[in-house]
C-alpha positions in Angstrom: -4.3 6.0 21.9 -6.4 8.8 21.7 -9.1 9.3 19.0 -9.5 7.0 16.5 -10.6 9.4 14.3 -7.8 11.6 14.6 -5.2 8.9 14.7 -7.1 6.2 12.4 -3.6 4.8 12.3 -2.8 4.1 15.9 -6.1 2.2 16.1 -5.0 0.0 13.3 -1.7 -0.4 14.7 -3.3 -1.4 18.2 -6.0 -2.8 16.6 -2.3 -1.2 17.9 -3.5 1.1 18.1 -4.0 2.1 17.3 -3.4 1.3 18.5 -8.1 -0.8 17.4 -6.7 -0.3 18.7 -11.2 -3.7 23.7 -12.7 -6.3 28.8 -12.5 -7.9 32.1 -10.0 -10.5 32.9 -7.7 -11.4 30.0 -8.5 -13.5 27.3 -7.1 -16.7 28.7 -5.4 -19.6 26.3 -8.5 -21.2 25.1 -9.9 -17.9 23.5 -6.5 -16.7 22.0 -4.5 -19.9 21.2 -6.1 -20.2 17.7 -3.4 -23.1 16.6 -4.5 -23.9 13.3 -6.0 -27.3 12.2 -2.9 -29.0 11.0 -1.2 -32.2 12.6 1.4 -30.9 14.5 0.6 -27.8 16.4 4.6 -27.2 17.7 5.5 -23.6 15.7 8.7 -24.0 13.7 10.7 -21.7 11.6 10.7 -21.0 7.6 7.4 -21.0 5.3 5.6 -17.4 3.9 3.8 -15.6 6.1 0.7 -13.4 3.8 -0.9 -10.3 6.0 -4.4 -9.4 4.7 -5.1 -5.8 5.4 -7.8 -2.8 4.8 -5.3 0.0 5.3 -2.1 0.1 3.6 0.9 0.5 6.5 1.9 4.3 5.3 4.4 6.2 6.3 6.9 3.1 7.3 9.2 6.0 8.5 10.0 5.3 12.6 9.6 8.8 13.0 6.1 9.1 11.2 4.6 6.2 13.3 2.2 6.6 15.5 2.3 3.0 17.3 2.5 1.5 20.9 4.5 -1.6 21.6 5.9 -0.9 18.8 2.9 -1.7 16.8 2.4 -5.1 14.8 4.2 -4.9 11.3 6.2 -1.6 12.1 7.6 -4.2 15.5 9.4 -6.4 13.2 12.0 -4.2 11.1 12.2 -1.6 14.3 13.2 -2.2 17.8 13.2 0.5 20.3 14.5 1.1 23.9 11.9 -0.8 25.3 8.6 -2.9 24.0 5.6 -5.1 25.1 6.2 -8.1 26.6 5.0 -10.6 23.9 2.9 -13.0 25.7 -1.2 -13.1 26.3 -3.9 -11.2 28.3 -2.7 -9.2 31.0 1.0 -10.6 31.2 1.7 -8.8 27.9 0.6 -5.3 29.2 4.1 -5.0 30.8 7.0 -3.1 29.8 9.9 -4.9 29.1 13.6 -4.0 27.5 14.6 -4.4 23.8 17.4 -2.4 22.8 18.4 -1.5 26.2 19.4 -3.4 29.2 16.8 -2.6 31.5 13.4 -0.5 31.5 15.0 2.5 32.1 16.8 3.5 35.5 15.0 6.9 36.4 16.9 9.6 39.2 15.2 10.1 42.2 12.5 12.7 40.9 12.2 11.1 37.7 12.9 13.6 35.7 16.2 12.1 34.6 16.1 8.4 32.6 19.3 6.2 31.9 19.6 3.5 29.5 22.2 1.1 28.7 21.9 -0.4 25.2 22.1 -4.5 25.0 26.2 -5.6 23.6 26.5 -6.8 20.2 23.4 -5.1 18.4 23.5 -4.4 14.7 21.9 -3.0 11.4 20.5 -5.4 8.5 24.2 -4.2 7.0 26.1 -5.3 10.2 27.3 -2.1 11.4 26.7 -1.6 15.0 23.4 0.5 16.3 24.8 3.1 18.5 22.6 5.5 21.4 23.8 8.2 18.8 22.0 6.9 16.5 19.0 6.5 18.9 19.0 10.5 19.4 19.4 11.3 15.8 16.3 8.8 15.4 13.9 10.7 18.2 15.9 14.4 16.5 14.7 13.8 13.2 11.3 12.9 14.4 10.9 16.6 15.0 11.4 17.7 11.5 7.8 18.9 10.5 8.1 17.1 6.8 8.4 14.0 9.0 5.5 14.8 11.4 3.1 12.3 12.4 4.4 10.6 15.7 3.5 10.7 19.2 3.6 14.0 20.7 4.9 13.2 24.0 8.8 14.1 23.7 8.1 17.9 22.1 6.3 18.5 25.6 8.4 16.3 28.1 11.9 16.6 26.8 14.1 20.1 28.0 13.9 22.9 25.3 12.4 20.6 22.9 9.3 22.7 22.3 10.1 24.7 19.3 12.6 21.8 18.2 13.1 21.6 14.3 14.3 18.6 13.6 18.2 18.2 12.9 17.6 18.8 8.9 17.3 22.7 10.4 18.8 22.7 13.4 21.9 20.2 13.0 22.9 20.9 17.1 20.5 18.4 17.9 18.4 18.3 21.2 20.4 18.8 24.4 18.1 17.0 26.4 19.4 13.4 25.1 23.1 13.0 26.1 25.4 10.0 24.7 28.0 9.9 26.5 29.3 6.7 24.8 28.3 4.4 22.0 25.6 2.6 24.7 24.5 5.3 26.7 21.7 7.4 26.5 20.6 10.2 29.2 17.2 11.7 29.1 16.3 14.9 30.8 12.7 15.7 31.1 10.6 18.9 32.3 8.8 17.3 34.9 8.6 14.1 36.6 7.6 10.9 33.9 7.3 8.0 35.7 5.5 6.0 33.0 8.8 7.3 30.5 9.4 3.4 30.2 6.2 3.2 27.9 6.9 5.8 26.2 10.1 4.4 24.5 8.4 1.7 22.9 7.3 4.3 20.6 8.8 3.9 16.9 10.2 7.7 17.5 13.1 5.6 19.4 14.6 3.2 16.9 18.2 3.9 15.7 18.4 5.5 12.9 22.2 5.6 11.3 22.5 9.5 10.2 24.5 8.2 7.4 21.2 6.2 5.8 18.6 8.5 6.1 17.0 9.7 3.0 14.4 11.5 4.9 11.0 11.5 3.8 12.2 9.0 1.4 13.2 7.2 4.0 10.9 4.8 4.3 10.9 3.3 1.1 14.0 1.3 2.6 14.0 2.5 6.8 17.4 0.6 7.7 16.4 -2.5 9.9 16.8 -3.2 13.8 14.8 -6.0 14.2 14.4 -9.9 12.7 13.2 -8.5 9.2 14.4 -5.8 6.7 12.6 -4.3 4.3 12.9 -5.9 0.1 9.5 -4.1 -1.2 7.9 -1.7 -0.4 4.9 -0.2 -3.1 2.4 2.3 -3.1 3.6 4.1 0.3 2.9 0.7 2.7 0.2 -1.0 0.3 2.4 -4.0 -0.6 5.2 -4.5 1.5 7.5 -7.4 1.5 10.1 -8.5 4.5 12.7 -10.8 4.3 14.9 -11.6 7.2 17.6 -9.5 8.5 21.1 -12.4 8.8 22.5 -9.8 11.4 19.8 -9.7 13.8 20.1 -11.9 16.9 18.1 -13.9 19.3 20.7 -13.2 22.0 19.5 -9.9 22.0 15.6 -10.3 21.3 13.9 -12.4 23.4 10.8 -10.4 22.5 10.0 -11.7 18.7 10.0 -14.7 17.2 10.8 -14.6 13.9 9.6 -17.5 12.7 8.8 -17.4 9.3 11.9 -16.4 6.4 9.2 -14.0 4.7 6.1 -12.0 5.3 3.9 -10.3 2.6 1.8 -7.8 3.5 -0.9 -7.0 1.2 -3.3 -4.0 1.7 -6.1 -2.1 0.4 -8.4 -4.9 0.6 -12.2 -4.9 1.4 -12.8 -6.2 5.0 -15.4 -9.2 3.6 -12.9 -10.1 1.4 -10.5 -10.3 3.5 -12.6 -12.5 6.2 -13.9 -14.4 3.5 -10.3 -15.3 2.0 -9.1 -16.5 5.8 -11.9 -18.3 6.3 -11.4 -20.4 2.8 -7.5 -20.8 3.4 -6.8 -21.5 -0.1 -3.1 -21.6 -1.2 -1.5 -18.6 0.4 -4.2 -17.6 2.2 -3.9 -20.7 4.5 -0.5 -19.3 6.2 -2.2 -15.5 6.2 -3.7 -13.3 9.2 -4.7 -9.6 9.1 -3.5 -6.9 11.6 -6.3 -4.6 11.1 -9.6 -6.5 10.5 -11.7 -8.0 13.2 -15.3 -10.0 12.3 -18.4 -8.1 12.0 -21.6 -9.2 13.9 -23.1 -11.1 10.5 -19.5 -12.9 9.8 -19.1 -14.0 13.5 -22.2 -15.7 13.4 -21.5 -17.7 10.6 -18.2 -18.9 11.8 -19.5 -19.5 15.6 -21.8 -22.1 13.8 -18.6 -24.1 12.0 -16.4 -25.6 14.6 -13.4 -25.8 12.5 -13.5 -21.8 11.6 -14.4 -21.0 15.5 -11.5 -22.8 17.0 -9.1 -20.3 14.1 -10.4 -16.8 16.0 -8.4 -15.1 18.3 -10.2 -12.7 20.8 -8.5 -9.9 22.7 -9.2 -6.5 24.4 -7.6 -3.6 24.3 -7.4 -0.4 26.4 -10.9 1.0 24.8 -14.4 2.7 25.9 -17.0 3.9 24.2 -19.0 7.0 26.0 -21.6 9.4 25.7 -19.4 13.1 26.3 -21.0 15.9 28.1 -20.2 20.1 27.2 -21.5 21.2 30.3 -20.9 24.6 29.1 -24.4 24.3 27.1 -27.6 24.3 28.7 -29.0 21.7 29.9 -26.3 19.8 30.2 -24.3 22.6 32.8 -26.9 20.6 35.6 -25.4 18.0 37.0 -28.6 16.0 37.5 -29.4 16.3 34.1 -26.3 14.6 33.2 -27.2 12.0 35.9 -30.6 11.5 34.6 -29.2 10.7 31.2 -26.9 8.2 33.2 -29.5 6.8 34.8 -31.4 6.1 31.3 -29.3 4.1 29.3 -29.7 0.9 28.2 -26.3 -0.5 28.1 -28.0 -4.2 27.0 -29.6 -2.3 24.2 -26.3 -0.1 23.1 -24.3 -3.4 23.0 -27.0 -5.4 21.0 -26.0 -2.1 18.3 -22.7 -2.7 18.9 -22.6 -5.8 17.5 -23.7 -7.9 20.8 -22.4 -9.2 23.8 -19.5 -11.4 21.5 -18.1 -7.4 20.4 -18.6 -5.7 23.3 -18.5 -5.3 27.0 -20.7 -2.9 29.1 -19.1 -0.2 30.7 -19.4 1.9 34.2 -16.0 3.1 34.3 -14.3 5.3 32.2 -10.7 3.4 32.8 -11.3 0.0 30.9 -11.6 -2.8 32.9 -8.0 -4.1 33.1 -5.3 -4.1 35.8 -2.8 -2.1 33.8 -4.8 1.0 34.1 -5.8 0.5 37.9 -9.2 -0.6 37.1 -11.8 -0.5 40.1 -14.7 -1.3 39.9 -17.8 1.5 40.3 -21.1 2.0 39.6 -22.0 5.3 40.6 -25.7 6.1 39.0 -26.3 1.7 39.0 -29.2 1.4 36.6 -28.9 -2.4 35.9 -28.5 -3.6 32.2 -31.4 -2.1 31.4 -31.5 1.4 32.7 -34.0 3.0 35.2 -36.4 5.3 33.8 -37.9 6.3 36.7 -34.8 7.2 38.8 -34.4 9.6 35.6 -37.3 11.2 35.6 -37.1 12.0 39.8 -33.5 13.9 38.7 -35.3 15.7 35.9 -37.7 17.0 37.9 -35.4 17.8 41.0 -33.4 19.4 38.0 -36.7 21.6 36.8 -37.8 19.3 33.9 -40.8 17.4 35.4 -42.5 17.2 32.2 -39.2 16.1 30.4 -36.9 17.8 27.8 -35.6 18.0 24.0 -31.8 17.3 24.1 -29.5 16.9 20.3 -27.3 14.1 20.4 -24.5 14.7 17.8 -22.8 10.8 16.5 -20.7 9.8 13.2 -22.6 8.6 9.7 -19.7 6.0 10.1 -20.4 2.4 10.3 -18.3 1.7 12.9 -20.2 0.5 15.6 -18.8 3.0 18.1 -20.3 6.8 17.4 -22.7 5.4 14.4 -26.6 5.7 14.2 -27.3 2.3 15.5 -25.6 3.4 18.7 -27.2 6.8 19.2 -30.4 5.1 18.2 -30.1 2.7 21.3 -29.6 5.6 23.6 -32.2 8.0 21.6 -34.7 5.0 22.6 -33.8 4.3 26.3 -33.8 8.0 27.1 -37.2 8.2 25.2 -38.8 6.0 28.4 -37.3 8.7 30.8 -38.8 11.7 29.0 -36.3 12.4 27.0 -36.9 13.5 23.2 -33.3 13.0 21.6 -32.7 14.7 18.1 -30.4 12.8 16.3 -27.8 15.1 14.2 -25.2 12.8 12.2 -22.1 14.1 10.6 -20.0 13.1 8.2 -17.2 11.4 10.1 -14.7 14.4 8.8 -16.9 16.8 10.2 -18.0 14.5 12.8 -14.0 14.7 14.1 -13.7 18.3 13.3 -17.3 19.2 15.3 -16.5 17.6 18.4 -12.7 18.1 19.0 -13.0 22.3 18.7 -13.9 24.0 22.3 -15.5 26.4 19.5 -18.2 23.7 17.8 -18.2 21.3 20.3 -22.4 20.2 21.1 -23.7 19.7 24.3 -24.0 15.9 24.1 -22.1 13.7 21.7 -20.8 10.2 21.1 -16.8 9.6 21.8 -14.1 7.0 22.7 -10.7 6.7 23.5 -8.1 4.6 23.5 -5.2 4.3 25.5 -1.0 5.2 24.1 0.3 2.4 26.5 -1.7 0.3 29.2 -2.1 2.5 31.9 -4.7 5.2 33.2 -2.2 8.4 32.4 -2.6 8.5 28.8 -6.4 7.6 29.3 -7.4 9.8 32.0 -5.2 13.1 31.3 -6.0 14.1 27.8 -9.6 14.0 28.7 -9.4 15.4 32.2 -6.5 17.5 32.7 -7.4 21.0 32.7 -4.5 22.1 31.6 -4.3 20.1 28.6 -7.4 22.2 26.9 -7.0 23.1 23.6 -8.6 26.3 23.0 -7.0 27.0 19.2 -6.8 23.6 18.2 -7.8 19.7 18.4 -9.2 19.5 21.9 -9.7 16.3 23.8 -11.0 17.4 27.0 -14.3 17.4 26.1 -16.0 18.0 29.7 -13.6 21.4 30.1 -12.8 19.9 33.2 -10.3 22.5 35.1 -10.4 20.6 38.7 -7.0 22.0 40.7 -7.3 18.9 42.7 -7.3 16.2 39.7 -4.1 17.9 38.0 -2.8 18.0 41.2 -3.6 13.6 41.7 -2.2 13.9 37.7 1.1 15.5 38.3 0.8 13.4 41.6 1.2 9.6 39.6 3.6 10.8 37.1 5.7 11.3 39.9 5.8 7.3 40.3 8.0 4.7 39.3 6.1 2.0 40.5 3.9 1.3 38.2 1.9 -0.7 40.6 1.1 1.4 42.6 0.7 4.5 40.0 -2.3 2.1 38.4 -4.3 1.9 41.9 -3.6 5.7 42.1 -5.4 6.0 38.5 -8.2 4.0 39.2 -8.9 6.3 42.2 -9.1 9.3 40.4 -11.1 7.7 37.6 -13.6 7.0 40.5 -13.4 10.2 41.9 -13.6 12.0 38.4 -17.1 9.9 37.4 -18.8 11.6 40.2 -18.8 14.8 38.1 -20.7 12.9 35.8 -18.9 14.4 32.3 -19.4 11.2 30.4 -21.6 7.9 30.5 -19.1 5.3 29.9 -20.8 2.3 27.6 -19.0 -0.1 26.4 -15.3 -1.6 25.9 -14.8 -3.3 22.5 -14.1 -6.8 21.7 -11.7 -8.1 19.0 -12.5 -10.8 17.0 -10.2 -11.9 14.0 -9.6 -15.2 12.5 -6.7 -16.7 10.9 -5.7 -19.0 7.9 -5.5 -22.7 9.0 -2.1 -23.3 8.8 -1.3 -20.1 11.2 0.4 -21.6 14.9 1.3 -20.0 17.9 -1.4 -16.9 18.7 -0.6 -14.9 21.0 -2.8 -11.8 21.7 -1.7 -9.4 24.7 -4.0 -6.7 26.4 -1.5 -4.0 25.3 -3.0 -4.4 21.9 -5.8 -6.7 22.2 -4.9 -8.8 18.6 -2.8 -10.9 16.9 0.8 -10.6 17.6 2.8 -10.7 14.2 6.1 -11.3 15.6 5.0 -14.5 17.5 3.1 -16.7 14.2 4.3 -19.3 12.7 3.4 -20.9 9.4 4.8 -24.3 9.8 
């Protein structure tokens, strides 16, 4: 998930996701297995599940999605070749098959990918879902008026980078072959041993060539999964889903299903939407919210009232919060300056701004702390939880500052708790002890996005975060690190200009590998390696805090999205 502020939607998706789209072991069952408080705790089917939201779910177009997994409400009208495995903390960062048979069954380099799809699948109208309609579902994501979706296939698939979409160019893509109604061959540029996460993007649900309205389209998408779409008003604000009669448990093990309805309302303020969970009046007993986690004031309150405490669900998703380092501007092209600051920070201070200890989760790595993404641990300038001044000052002087320096540290007017003035605060104070004057600049969070993500405007020293596509180091550690992924004309992520030959060598290295295992210890080894260069201070990792109505059962929060699993509730 990169950016939030590029892709807002992918945080709320993993959130999805998008991917909010947060920690160290998994949540285990007593922190995510928020049953509700009635009698009989055993989820059943039927009953009306309501879905409180901020942000309406726009764009309900496969193709337009930005989501991992699947994402949350997208997940339960579209299945894809593959998705999450639906279960809690660290089990449900695998990659499991939906549509197809299997993962995926790669050639030996990788660079070719087979799928079989499952026997007996079929549309809300009981027509058959065909792999033909799988490549007219990733061809039509292409078309620019349906823009929007992950931009992995343009660059990985064969001849697929000037790729119009089938509206323009009706021969299609040549790099997806069907040689029969369940087969499906991808051919890719290079090796993509992690191709398995990328199909449970949205960009691979079937779409029937016959149904598509195209950017009307999703005002009615045609249904794959348990429920089709009955309502859908103001572009994703109210959206109602009834359940699909042709969809099958024989082939879905992934999702539930269990309630006959779910109504998702959106546009609503964040307290109000806390405030109406927490009272679980009428509807709102058998309601959740996808997008809206408790602030610090709100999970005080409800930590204080047993009954409320045992309804919140924690998770963590594939998250950090850093400072990011141009070291193409002076001071910050001197390593030991960049140490120094390292050395300063006051991660107990940053997290008490980040909400406290109950949000968030101090950081020394970049990758977050999770298997999935090879996590190991590191602690290469070890300052404690409070920071050490005086190890700061010795690198500023052995840098040529032994009376100190004036440094600008660029952060969001957002209040998000992430890049927003109570953070840079925190850090403005800490680096104060070690000499350091910090001017605060604050931007407006459109300009704060703009600033920081052009090689042209980008400041010296800067608040950031990322989150992850899929649970794994690749889509964390090469946008950010992989020199050949710097955008000099447009939205740039690499934000240390890193250009290391040896680290897009490791890169190209584990995409090479089908084992995931073994990719993930690879990752956490170049994370390790790539810290040393000291182009970010990591800080944090978020935590996810979100309650549910009193009648909800059956929680189950993975650490591919790190919340609330929609397609696992039950209301009754």
């Amino acid at each position: 998930m990169r950016q939030p502020s590029l892709t807002a939607r992918r945080v709320a998706a993993a959130s999805v996701g998008l991917v909010l789209a947060a920690g160290a072991a998994a949540c285990g069952p007593k922190d995510n297995d928020a049953k509700g408080s009635a009698g009989d705790s055993t989820p059943h089917k039927g009953g009306t599940l309501t879905v409180l939201n901020s942000s309406p779910q726009e764009n309900f177009d496969p193709a337009r999605l930005y989501t991992s997994g699947g994402g949350n409400v997208p997940s339960l009208v579209f299945r894809t070749l593959t998705t999450r495995n639906r279960a809690n903390g660290a089990a449900g960062a695998k990659v499991v098959p939906d549509l197809a048979t299997d993962t995926g069954r790669p050639n030996k380099d990788a660079t070719v990918w087979t799928y079989t799809l499952k026997p007996g699948l079929k549309y809300e109208d009981g027509t058959p879902i065909t792999s033909a309609d799988i490549k007219y579902g990733i061809e039509r994501s292409f078309a620019p008026e349906l823009s929007g979706g992950a931009p992995y296939l343009r660059d990985w698939l064969v001849g697929a980078a000037n790729y119009q979409g089938p509206y323009k160019d009706k021969k299609g893509l040549s790099a997806i072959e069907t040689p029969d109604d369940r087969t499906i061959v991808f051919h890719l540029n290079k090796p993509e041993g992690e191709f398995p996460y990328l199909a449970t993007q949205t960009q691979f649900t079937p779409v029937p060539k016959s149904k598509d309205t195209g950017t009307k389209y999703a005002e009615h998408p045609v249904s794959s999964g348990p429920y089709k779409v009955v309502e859908n008003d103001n572009n994703g604000e109210h959206i109602v889903l009834e359940r699909n009669t042709y969809w099958s448990t024989a082939t879905d093990s992934e999702r539930k299903a269990y309630p006959d309805k779910v109504d998702v309302k959106s546009g609503l303020d964040s307290s109000v939407i806390n405030q109406r969970l927490s009272a679980s009046q009428g509807a709102d007993a058998a309601a959740v919210t996808t997008d809206t986690n408790l602030g610090p004031a709100e999970l005080a309150k409800v930590s204080g009232d047993k009954e409320l405490a045992s309804r919140v669900g924690t998770g963590h998703f594939g998250y950090t919060n850093y400072i990011a380092f141009n070291p193409t501007v002076k001071p910050f092209d001197n390593a030991k300056v960049r140490q120094a600051i390292s050395y300063a920070i006051d991660r107990s201070s940053v997290i008490n701004a980040a909400g406290g200890s109950a949000l968030a989760e101090p950081a020394t790595t970049y990758l977050p702390n999770q298997k999935s993404f090879g996590y190991t641990p590191y602690d290469l300038f070890p300052a404690g939880a409070t920071g050490d001044p005086a190890k700061a000052k010795e690198l500023l002087k052995a840098a040529g500052y032994p009376t100190g320096l004036t440094v600008t540290l660029t952060h969001s007017n957002a209040k998000n708790f992430e890049t927003s003035p109570e953070i840079a605060t925190a850090i403005q104070d800490a680096l104060k002890k070690a000499g350091i004057t910090a001017k605060l600049r604050g931007l407006e969070d459109n300009d704060y996005s703009d600033t920081i993500h052009s090689v042209k405007t980008e400041p010296g020293f800067f608040l950031a975060h990322w989150g992850a596509d899929w649970p794994s180091g690749g889509p964390f550690l090469a946008p950010i690190f992989d020199g050949r992924q710097i955008v000099r004309d447009g939205a740039n992520f690499n934000t240390g200009l890193l250009d290391d030959k040896s680290v897009n060598a490791e890169i190209d290295a584990i995409n090479k590998l089908t084992d995931l295992a073994a990719a993930a210890k690879r990752w956490g080894a170049l994370d390790q390696k790539i810290g040393r260069q000291a182009l970010t201070v990591p800080l944090f990792h978020p935590v996810y805090k979100r309650l549910v109505g009193k009648d909800i059962k059956n929680v189950v929060i993975s650490d591919w999205t790190g919340v609330l699993d929609i397609s696992q509730v039950a209301v009754k």
